[in-house]
N, CA, C and O atoms as a Tinker XYZ file with bonds, in Angstrom:
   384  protein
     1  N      4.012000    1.298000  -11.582000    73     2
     2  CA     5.381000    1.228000  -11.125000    64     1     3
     3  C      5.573000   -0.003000  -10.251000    63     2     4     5
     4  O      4.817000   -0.289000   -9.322000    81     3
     5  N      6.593000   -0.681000  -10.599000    73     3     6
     6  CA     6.750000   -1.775000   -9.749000    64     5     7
     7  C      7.465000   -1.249000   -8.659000    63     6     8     9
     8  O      7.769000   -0.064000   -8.527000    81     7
     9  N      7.811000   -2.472000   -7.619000    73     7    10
    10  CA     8.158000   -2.137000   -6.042000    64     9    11
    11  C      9.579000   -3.470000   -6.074000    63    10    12    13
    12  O      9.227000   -4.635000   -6.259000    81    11
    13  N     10.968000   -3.188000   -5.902000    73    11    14
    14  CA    11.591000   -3.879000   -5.433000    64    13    15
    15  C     12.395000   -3.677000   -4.020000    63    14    16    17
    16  O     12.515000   -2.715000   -3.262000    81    15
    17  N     12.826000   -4.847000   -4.013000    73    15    18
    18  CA    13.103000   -5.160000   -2.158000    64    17    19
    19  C     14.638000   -5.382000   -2.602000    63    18    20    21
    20  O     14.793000   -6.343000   -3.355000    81    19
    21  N     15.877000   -4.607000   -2.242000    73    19    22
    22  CA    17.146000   -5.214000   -2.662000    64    21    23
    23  C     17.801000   -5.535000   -1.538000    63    22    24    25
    24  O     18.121000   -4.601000   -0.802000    81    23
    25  N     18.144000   -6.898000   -1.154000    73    23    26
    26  CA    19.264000   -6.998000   -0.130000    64    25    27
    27  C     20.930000   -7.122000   -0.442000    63    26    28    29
    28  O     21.360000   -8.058000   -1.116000    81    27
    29  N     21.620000   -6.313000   -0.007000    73    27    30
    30  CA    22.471000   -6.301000   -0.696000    64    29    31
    31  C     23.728000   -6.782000    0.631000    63    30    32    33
    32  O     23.431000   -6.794000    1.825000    81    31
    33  N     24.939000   -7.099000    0.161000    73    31    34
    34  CA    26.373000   -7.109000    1.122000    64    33    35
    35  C     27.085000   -6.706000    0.918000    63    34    36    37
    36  O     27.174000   -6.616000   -0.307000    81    35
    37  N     28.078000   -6.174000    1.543000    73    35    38
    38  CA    29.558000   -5.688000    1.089000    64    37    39
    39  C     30.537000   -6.762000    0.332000    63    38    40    41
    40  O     30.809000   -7.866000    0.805000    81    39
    41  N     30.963000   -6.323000   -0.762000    73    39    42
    42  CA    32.201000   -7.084000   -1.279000    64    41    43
    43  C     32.991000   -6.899000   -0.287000    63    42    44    45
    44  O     32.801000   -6.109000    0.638000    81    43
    45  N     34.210000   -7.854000   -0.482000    73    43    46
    46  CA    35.761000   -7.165000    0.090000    64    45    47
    47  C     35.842000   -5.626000   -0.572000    63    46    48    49
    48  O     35.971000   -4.533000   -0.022000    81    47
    49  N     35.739000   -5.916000   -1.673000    73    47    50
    50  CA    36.130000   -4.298000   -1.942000    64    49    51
    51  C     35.145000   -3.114000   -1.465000    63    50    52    53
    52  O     35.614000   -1.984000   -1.602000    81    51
    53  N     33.743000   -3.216000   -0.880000    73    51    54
    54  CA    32.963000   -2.300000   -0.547000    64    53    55
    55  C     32.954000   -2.586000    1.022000    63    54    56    57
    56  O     32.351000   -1.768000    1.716000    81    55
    57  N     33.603000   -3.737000    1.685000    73    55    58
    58  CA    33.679000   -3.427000    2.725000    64    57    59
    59  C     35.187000   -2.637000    2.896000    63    58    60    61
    60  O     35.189000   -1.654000    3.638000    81    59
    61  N     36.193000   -2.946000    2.380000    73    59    62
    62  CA    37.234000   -2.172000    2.759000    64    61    63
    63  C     36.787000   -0.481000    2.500000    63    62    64    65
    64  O     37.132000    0.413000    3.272000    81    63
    65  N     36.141000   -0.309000    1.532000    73    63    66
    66  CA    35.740000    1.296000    1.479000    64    65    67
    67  C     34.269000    1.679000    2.011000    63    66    68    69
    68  O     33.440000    2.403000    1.460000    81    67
    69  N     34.166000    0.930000    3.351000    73    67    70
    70  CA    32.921000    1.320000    4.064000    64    69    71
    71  C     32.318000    2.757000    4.075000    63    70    72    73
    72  O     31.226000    3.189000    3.707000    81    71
    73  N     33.233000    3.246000    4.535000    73    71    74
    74  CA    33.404000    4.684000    4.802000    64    73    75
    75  C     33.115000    5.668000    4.261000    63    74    76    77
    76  O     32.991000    6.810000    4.704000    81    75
    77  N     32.922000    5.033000    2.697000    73    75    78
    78  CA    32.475000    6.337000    1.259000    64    77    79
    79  C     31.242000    5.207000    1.402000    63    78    80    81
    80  O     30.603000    5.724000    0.486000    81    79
    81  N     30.383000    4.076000    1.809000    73    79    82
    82  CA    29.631000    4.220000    1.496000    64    81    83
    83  C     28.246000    4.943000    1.622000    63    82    84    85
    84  O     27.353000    4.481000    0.913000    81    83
    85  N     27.900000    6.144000    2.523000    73    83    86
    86  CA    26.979000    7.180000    2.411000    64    85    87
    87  C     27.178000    7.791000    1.121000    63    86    88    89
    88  O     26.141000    8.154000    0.566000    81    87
    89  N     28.329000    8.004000    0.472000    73    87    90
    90  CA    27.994000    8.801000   -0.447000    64    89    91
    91  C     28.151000    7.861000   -1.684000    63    90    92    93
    92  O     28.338000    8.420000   -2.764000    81    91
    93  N     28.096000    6.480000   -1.652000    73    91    94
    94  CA    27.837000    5.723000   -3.183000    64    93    95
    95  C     26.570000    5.551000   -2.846000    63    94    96    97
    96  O     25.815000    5.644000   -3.814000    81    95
    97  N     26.020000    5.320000   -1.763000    73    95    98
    98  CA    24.221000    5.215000   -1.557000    64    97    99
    99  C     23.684000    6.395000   -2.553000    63    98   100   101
   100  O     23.052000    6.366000   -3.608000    81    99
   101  N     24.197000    7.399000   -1.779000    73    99   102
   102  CA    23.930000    9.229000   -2.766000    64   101   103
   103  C     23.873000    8.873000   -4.558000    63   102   104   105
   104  O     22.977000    8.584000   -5.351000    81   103
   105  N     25.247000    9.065000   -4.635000    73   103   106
   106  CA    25.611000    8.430000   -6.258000    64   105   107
   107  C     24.212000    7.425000   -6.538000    63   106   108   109
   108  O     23.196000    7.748000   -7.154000    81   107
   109  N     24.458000    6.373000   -6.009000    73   107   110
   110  CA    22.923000    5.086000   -6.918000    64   109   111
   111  C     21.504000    6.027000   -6.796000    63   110   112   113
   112  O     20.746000    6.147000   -7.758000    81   111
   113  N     21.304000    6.545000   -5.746000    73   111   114
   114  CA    20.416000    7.413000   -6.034000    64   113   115
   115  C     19.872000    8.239000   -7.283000    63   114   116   117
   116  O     18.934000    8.225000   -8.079000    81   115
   117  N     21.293000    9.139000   -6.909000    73   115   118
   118  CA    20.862000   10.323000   -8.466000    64   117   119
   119  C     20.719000    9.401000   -9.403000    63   118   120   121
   120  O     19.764000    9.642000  -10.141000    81   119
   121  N     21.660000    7.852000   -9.807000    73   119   122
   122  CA    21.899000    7.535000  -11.371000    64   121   123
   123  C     20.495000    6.763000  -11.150000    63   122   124   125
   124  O     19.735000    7.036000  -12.079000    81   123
   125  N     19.937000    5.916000  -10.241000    73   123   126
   126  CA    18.409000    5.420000  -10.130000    64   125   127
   127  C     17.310000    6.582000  -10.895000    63   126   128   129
   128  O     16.373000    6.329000  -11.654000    81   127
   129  N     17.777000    7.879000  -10.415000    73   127   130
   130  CA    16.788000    9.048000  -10.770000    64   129   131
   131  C     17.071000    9.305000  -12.523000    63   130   132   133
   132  O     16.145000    9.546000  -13.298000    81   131
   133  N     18.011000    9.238000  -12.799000    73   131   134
   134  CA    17.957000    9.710000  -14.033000    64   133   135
   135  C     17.452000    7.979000  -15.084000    63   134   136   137
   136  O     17.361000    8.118000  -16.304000    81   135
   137  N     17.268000    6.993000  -14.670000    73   135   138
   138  CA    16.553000    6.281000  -15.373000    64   137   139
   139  C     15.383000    5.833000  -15.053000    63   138   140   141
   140  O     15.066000    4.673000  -15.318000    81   139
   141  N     14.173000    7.085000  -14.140000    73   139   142
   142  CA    13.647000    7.061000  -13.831000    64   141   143
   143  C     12.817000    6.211000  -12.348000    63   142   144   145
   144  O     11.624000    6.269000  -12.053000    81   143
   145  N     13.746000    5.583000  -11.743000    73   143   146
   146  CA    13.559000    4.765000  -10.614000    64   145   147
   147  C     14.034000    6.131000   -9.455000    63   146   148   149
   148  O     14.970000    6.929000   -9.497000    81   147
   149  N     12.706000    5.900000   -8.290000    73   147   150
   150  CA    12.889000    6.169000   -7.028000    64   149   151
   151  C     13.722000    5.210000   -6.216000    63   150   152   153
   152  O     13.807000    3.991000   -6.364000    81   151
   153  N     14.412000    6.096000   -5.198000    73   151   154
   154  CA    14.795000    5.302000   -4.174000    64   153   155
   155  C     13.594000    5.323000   -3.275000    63   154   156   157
   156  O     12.982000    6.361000   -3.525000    81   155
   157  N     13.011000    4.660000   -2.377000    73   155   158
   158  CA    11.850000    4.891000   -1.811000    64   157   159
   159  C     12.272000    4.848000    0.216000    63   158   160   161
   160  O     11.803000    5.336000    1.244000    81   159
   161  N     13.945000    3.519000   -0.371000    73   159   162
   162  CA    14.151000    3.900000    1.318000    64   161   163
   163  C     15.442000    3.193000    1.052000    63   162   164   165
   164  O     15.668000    2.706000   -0.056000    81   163
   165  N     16.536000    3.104000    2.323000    73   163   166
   166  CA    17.757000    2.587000    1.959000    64   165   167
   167  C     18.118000    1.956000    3.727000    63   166   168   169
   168  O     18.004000    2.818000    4.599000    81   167
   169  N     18.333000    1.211000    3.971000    73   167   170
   170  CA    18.474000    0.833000    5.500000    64   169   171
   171  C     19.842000    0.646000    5.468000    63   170   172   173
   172  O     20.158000    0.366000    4.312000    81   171
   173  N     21.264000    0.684000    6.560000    73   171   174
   174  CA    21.751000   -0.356000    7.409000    64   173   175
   175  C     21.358000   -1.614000    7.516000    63   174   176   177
   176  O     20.278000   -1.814000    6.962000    81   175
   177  N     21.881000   -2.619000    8.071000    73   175   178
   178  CA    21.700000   -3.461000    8.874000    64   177   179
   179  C     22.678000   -4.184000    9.372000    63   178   180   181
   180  O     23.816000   -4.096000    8.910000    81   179
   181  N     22.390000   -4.941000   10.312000    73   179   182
   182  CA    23.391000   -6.202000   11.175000    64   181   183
   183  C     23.204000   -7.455000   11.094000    63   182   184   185
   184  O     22.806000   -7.840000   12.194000    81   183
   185  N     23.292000   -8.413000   10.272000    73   183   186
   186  CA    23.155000   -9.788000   10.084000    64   185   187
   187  C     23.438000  -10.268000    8.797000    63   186   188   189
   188  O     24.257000   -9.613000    8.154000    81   187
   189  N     22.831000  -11.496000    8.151000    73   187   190
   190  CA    23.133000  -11.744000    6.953000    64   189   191
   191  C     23.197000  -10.388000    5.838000    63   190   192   193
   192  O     24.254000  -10.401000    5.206000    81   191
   193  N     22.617000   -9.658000    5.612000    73   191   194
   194  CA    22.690000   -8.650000    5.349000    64   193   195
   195  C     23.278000   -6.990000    5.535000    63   194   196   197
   196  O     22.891000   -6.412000    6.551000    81   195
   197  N     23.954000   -6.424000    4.832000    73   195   198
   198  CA    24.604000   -5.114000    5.113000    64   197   199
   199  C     23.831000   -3.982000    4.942000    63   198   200   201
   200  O     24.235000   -3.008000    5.577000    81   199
   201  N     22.414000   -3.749000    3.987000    73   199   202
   202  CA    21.483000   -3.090000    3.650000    64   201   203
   203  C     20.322000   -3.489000    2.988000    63   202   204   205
   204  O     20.348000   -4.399000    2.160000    81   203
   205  N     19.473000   -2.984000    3.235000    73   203   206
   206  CA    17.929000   -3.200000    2.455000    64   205   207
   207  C     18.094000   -1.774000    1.508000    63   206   208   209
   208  O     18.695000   -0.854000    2.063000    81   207
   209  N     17.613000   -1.546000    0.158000    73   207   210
   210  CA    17.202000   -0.706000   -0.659000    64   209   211
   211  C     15.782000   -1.342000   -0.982000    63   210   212   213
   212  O     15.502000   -2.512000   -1.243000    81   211
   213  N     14.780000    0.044000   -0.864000    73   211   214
   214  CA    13.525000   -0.259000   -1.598000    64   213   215
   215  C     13.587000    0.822000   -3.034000    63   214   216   217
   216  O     13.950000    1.995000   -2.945000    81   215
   217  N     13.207000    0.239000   -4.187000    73   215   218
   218  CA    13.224000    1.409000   -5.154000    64   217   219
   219  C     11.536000    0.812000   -6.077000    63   218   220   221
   220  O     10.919000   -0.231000   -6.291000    81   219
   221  N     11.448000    2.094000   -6.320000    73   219   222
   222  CA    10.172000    1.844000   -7.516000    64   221   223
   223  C     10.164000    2.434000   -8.755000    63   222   224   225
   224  O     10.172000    3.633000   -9.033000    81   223
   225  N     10.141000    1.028000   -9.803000    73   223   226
   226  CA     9.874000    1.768000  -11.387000    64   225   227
   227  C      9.577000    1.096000  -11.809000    63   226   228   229
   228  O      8.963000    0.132000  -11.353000    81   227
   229  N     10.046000    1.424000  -13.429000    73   227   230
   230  CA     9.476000   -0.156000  -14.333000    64   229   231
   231  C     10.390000   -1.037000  -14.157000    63   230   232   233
   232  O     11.562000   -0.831000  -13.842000    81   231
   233  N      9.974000   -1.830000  -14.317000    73   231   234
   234  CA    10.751000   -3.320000  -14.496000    64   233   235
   235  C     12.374000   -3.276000  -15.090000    63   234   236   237
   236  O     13.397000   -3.522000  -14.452000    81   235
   237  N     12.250000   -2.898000  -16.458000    73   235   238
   238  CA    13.360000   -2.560000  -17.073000    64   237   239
   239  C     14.671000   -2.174000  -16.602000    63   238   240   241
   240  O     15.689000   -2.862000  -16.537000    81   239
   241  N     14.386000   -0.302000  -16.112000    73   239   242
   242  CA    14.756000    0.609000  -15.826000    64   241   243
   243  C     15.149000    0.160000  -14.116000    63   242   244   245
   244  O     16.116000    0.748000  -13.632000    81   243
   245  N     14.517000   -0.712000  -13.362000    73   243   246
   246  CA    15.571000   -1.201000  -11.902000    64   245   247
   247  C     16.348000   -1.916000  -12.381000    63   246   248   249
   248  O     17.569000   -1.760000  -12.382000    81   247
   249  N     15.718000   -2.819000  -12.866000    73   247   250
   250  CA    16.711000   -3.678000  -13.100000    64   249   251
   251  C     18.342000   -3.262000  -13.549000    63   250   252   253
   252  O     19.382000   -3.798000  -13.165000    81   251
   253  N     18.161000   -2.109000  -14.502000    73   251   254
   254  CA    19.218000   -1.707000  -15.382000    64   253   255
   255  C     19.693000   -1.060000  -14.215000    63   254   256   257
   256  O     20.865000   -1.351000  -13.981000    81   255
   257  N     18.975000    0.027000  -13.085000    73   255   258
   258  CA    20.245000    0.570000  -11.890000    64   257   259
   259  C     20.642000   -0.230000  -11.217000    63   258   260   261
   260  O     21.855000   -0.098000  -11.054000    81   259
   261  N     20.084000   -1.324000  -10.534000    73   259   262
   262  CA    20.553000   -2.298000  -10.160000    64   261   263
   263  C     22.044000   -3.115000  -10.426000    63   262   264   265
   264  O     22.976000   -3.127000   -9.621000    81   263
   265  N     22.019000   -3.971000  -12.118000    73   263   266
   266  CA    22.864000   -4.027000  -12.705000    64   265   267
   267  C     23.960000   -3.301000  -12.257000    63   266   268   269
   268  O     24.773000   -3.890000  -11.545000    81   267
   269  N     24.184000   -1.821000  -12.615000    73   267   270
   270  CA    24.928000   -0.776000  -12.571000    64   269   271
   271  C     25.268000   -0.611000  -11.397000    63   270   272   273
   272  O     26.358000   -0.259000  -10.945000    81   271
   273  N     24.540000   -0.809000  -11.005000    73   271   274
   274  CA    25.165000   -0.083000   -8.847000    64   273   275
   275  C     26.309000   -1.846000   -8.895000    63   274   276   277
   276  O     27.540000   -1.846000   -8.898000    81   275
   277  N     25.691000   -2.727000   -8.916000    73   275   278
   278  CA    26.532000   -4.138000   -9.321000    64   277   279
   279  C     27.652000   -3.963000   -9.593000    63   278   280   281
   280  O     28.675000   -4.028000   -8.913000    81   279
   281  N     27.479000   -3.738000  -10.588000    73   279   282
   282  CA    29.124000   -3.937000  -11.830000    64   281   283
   283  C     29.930000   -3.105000  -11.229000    63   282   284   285
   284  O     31.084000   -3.191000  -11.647000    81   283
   285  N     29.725000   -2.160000  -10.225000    73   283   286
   286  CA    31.169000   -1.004000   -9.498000    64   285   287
   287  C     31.764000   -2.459000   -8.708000    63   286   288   289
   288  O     32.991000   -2.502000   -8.790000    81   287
   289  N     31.358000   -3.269000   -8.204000    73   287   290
   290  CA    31.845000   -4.389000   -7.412000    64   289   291
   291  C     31.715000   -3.992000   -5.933000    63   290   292   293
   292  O     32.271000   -4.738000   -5.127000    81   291
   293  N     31.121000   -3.026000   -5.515000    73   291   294
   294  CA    31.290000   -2.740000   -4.285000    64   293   295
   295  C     30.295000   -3.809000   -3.152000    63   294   296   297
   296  O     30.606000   -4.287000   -2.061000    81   295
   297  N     28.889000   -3.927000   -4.031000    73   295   298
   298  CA    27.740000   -4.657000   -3.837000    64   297   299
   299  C     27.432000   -5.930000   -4.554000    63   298   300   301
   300  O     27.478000   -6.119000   -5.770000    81   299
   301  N     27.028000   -6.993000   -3.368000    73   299   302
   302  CA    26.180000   -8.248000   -4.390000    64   301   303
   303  C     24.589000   -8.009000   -3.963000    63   302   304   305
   304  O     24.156000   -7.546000   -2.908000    81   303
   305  N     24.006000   -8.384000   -4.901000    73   303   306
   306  CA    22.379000   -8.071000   -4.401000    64   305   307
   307  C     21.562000   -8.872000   -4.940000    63   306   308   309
   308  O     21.483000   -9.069000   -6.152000    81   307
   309  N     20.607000   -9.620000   -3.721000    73   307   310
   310  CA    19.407000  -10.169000   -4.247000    64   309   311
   311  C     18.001000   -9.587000   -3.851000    63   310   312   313
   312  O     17.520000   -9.313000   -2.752000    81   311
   313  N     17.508000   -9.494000   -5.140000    73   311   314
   314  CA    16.319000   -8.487000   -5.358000    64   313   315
   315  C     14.979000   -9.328000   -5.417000    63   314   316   317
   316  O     14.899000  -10.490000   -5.815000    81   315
   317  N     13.912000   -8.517000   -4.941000    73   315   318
   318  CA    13.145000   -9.062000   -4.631000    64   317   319
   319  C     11.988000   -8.343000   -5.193000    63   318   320   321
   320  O     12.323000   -7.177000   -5.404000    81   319
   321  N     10.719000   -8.572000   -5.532000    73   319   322
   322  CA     9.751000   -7.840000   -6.804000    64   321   323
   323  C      8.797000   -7.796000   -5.390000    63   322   324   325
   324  O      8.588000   -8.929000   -4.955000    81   323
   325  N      8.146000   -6.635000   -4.547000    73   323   326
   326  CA     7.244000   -7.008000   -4.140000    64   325   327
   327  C      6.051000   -6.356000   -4.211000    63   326   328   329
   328  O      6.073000   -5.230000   -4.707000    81   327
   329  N      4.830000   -6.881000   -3.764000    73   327   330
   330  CA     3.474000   -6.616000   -4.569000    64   329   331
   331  C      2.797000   -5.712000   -3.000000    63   330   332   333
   332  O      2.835000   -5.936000   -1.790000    81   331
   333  N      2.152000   -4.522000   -3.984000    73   331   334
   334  CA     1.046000   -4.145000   -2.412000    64   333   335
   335  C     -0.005000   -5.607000   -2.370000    63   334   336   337
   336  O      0.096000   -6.755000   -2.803000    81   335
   337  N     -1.172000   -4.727000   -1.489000    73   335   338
   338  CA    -2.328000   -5.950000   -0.707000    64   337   339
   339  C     -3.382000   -5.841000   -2.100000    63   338   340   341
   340  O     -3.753000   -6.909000   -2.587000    81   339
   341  N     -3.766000   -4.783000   -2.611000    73   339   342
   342  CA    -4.159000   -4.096000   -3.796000    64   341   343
   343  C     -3.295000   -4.739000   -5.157000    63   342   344   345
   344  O     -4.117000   -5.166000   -5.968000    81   343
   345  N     -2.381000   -4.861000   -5.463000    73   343   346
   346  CA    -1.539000   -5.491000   -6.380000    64   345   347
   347  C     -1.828000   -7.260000   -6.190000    63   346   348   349
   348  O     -2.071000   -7.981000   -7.158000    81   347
   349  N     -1.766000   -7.632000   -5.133000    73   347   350
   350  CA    -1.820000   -9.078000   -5.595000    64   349   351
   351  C     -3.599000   -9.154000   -5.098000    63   350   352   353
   352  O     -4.312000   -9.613000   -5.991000    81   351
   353  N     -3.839000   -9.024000   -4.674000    73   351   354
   354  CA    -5.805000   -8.892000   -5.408000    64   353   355
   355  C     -5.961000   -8.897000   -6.587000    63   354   356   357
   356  O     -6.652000   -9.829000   -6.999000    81   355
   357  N     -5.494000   -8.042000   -7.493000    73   355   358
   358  CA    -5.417000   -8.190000   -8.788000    64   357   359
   359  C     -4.865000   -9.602000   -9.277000    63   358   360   361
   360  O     -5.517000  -10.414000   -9.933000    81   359
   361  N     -3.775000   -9.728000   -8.916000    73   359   362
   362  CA    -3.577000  -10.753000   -9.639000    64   361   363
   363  C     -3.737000  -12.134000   -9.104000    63   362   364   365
   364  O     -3.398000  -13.113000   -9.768000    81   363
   365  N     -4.320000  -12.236000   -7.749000    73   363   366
   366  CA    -5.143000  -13.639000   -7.366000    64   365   367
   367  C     -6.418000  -13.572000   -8.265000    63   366   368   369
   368  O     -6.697000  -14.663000   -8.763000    81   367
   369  N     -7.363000  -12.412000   -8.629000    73   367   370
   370  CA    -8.260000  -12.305000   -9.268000    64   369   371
   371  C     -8.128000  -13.228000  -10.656000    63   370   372   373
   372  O     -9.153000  -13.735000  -11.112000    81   371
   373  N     -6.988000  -13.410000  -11.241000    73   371   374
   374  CA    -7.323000  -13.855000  -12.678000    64   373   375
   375  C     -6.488000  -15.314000  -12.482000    63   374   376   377
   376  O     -5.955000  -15.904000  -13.422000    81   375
   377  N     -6.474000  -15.832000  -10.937000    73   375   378
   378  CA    -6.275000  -17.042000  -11.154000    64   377   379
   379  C     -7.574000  -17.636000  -10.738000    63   378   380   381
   380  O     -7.558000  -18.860000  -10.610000    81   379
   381  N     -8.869000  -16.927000  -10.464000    73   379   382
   382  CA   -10.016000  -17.790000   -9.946000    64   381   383
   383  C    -10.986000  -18.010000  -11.387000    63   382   384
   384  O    -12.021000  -18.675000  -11.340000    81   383
């Protein structure tokens, strides 16, 4: 299972409907679950950023909730693939 890092911001349109966003977090959840992606964690924040989402699956299948949580327009998001200490061991291994 892969590991992504999503930083995401409010549109105008997801900041004007701040207020429902606890429960579109909820919503990306369940629809993450039914194409097999965990949510693994979902933050707040205060700065360049409005939230961190961590989710884990295949490749495919984030990408595709991702997409989808997208296209409502509420969110822009740049995603980030990241590796455990164990994961990139592996793959420093087959650059020596």
């Amino acid at each position: 299972m892969a590991t992504f890092i999503s930083l995401l911001t409010f549109t105008d349109q997801g900041i004007r409907n701040v207020k429902d966003s606890p429960e579109r977090l909820r919503a990306f959840e369940a629809m993450a679950e039914k194409l097999s992606v965990k949510m693994k964690g979902a933050y707040y924040t205060v700065g360049k950023y409005d939230m961190i989402v961590i989710t884990e699956g295949a490749d495919d299948a984030a990408t595709a909730a991702l997409l989808k949580v997208s296209a409502l327009g509420n969110v822009r998001s740049e995603t980030l693939r990241a590796f455990s200490a164990e994961e990139m061991k592996k793959i420093i291994a087959k650059i020596a």
